[in-house]
C-alpha positions in Angstrom: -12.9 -16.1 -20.8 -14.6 -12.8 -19.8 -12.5 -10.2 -17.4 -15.8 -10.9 -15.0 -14.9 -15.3 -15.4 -11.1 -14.8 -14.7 -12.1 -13.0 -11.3 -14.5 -15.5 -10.1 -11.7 -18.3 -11.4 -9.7 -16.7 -9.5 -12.1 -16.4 -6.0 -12.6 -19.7 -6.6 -9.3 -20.6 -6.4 -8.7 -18.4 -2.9 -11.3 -20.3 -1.2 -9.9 -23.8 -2.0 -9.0 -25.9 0.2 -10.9 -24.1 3.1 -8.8 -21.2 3.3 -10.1 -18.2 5.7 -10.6 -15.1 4.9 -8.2 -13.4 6.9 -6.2 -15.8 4.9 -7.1 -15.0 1.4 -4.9 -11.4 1.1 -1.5 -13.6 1.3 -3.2 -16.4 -0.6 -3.8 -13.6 -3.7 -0.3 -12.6 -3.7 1.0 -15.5 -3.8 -1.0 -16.4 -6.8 -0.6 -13.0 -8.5 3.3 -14.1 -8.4 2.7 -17.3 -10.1 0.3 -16.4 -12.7 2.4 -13.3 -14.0 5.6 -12.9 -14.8 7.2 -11.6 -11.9 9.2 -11.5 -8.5 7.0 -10.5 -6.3 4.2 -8.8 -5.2 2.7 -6.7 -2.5 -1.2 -5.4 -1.7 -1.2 -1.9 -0.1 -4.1 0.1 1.4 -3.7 3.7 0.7 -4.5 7.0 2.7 -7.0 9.6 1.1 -4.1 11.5 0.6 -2.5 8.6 -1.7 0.1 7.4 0.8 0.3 3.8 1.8 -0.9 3.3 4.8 -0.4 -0.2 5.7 0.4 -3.2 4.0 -2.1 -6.6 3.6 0.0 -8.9 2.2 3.1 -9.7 0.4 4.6 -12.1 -0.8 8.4 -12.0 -0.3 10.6 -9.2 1.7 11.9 -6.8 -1.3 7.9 -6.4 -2.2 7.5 -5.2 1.8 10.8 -3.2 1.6 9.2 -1.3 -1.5 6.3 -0.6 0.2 8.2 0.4 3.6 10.4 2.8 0.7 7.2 4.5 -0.9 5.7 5.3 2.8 9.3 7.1 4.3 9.4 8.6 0.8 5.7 9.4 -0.6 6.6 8.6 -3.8 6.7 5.4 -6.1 4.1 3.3 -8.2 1.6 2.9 -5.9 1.5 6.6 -5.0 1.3 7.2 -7.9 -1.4 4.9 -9.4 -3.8 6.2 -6.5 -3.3 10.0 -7.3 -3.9 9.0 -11.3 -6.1 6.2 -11.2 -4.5 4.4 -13.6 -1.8 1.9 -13.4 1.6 2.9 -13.4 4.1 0.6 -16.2 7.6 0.9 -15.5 9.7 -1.6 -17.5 12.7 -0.3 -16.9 13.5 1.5 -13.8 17.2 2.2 -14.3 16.2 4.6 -17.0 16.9 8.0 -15.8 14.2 9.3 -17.7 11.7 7.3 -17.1 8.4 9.1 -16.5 5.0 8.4 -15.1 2.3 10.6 -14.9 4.4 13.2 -15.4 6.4 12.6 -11.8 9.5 11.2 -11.5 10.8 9.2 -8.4 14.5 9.6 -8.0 15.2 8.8 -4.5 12.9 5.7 -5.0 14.3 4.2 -8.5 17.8 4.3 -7.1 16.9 3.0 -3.8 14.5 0.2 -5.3 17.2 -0.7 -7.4 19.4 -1.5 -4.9 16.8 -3.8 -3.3 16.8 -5.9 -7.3 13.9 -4.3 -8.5 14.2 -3.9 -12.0 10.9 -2.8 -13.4 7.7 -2.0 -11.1 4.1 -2.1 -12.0 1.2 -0.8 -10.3 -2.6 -0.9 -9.8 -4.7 1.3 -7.9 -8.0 -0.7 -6.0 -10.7 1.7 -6.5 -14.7 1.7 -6.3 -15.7 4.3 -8.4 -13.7 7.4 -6.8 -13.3 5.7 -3.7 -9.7 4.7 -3.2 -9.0 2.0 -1.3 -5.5 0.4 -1.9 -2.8 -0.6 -4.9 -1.4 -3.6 -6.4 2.4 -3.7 -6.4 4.2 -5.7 -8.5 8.0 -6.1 -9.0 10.2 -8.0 -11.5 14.3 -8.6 -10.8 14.7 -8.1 -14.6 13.8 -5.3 -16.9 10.7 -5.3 -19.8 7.1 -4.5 -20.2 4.0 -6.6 -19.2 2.3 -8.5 -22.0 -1.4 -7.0 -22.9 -2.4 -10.7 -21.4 -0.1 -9.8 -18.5 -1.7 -6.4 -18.1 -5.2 -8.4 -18.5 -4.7 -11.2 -15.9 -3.0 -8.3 -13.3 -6.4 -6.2 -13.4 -8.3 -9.5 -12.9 -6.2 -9.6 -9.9 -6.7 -6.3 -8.8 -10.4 -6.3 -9.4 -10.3 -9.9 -6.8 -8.3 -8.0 -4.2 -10.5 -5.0 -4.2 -13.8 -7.8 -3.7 -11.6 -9.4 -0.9 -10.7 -6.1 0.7 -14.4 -4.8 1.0 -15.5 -8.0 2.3 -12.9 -8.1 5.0 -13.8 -4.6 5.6 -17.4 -5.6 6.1 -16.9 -8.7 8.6 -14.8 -6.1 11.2 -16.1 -4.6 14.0 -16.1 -1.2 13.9 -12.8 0.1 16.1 -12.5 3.1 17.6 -10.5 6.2 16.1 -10.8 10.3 16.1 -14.2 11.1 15.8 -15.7 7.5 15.7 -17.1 6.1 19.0 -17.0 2.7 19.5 -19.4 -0.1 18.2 -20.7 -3.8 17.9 -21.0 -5.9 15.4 -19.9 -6.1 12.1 -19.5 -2.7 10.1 -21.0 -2.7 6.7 -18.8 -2.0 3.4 -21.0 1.6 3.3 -19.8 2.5 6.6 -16.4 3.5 5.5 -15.7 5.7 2.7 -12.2 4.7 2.7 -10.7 1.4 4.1 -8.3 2.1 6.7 -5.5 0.7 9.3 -7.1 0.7 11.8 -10.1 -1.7 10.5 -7.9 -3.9 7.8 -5.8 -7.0 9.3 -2.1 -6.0 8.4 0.9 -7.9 7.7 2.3 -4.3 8.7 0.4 -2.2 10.9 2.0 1.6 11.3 -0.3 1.9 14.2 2.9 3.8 15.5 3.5 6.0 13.2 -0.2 7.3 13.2 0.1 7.8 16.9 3.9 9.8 16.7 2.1 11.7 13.8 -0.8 12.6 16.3 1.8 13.8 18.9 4.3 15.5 16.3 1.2 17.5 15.7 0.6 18.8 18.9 4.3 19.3 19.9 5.2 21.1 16.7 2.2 23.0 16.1 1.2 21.8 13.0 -1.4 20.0 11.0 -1.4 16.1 10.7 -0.1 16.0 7.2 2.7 18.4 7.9 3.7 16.3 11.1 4.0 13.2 8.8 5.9 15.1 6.2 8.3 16.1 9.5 8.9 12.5 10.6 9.5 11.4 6.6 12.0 14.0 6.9 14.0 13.5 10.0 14.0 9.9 8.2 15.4 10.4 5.6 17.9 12.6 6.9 18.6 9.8 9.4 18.6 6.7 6.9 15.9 5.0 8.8 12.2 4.1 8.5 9.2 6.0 9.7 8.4 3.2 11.6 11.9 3.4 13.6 11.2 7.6 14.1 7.8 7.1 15.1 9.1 4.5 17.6 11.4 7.0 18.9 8.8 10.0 19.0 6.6 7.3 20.8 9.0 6.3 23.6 10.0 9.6 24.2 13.7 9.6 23.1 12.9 12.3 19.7 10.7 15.4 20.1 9.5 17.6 17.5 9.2 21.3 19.3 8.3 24.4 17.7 10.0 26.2 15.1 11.2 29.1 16.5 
């Protein structure tokens, strides 16, 4: 079977049984789980600065822990596998050592660790140069992927990419910065980049974009910087962006200027 036959086996095999296709994101993790040899999985849009910015689907909680980890942190597989292009093979995470594309991820190993991942592969979603999102996959035990393995995950990826785009295509156009407000459905060309505020989440940071926006403005710095402030007071704080941004929301955190 062709790489091009496993992928439409395998779209074939979303659509059974009638499934929707607001549906089909969980339905492709779930498979991805079964047909590989792993724990779990996770499909994550990324930013066009190679952060996650929202996760589709997943397909047990340690896969949407690891993606919560590599958006406080800004560093992990899928991070990685956006900025590169190329998927990122990490059989054995304990291993102090272990590097990947050159960039190691200290804070993440240890902390995926303690969540029982052992070994962490992923694959970046991409048209061309445009990145759209990653493949996260996560095994309780240490080793590499078989070449078959490797083979039957970029099937998978190449699926979720199709399914992303067409999702993409069938939403109305929502309003953001600099975009007014439209009908109707927008077409894949519309958007050079898939985004959150577009894609159907099974974890929208719709917060965190808006305390980003406000951090700006309060501290007096660029967008990025203002994200790289609440990661930060984060980490410093042992909680999730989310749980800042929630705070820098509600008013009870504020980000003045440095003086």
């Amino acid at each position: 079977m062709t790489a091009a036959d496993r992928v439409r086996a395998i779209l074939l095999e979303l659509g059974r049984d009638g499934a929707r296709l607001a549906d089909m994101p969980s339905v492709l993790v779930d498979l991805c789980s079964r047909a590989l040899p792993v724990t779990g999985v996770g499909l994550t849009l990324m930013t066009g600065t190679d952060y996650p910015a929202g996760l589709v689907a997943a397909s047990d909680g340690v896969a949407v822990a690891l993606d919560d980890l590599q958006f406080t942190l800004g560093e992990g597989p899928c991070v990685e596998a956006s900025r590169t292009g190329r998927p990122v093979l990490v059989p054995e995470l304990a291993s102090a050592d272990a590097l990947v594309g050159g960039a190691r991820w200290p804070v993440f190993s240890a902390e995926a660790l303690a969540l029982g991942a052992e070994a962490v592969f992923a694959f970046p979603l991409r048209v061309g140069a445009i990145r759209i999102g990653a493949l996260d996959l996560y095994r309780d035990r240490t080793g590499p992927l078989a070449d078959d393995d490797v083979a039957e995950a970029l099937a998978f990826t190449a699926t979720a990419t199709a399914v992303l785009l067409h999702l993409q295509a069938r939403q109305p156009i929502a309003r953001r910065p600099g975009l007014a407000e439209q009908d109707g459905d927008a077409p894949v060309g519309a958007f050079p980049q898939l985004g959150p505020w577009t894609m159907p989440l099974a974890h929208d940071r719709a917060v965190v974009h808006q305390a980003t926006g406000m951090v700006s403005v309060t501290a007096g710095v660029g967008i990025v910087e203002a994200l790289v402030l609440l990661r930060a007071r984060a980490w410093t704080d042992q909680r999730t962006v989310d749980e800042v941004a929630h705070d820098v929301v509600a008013g009870r955190l504020y980000f003045g200027r440095p003086t």
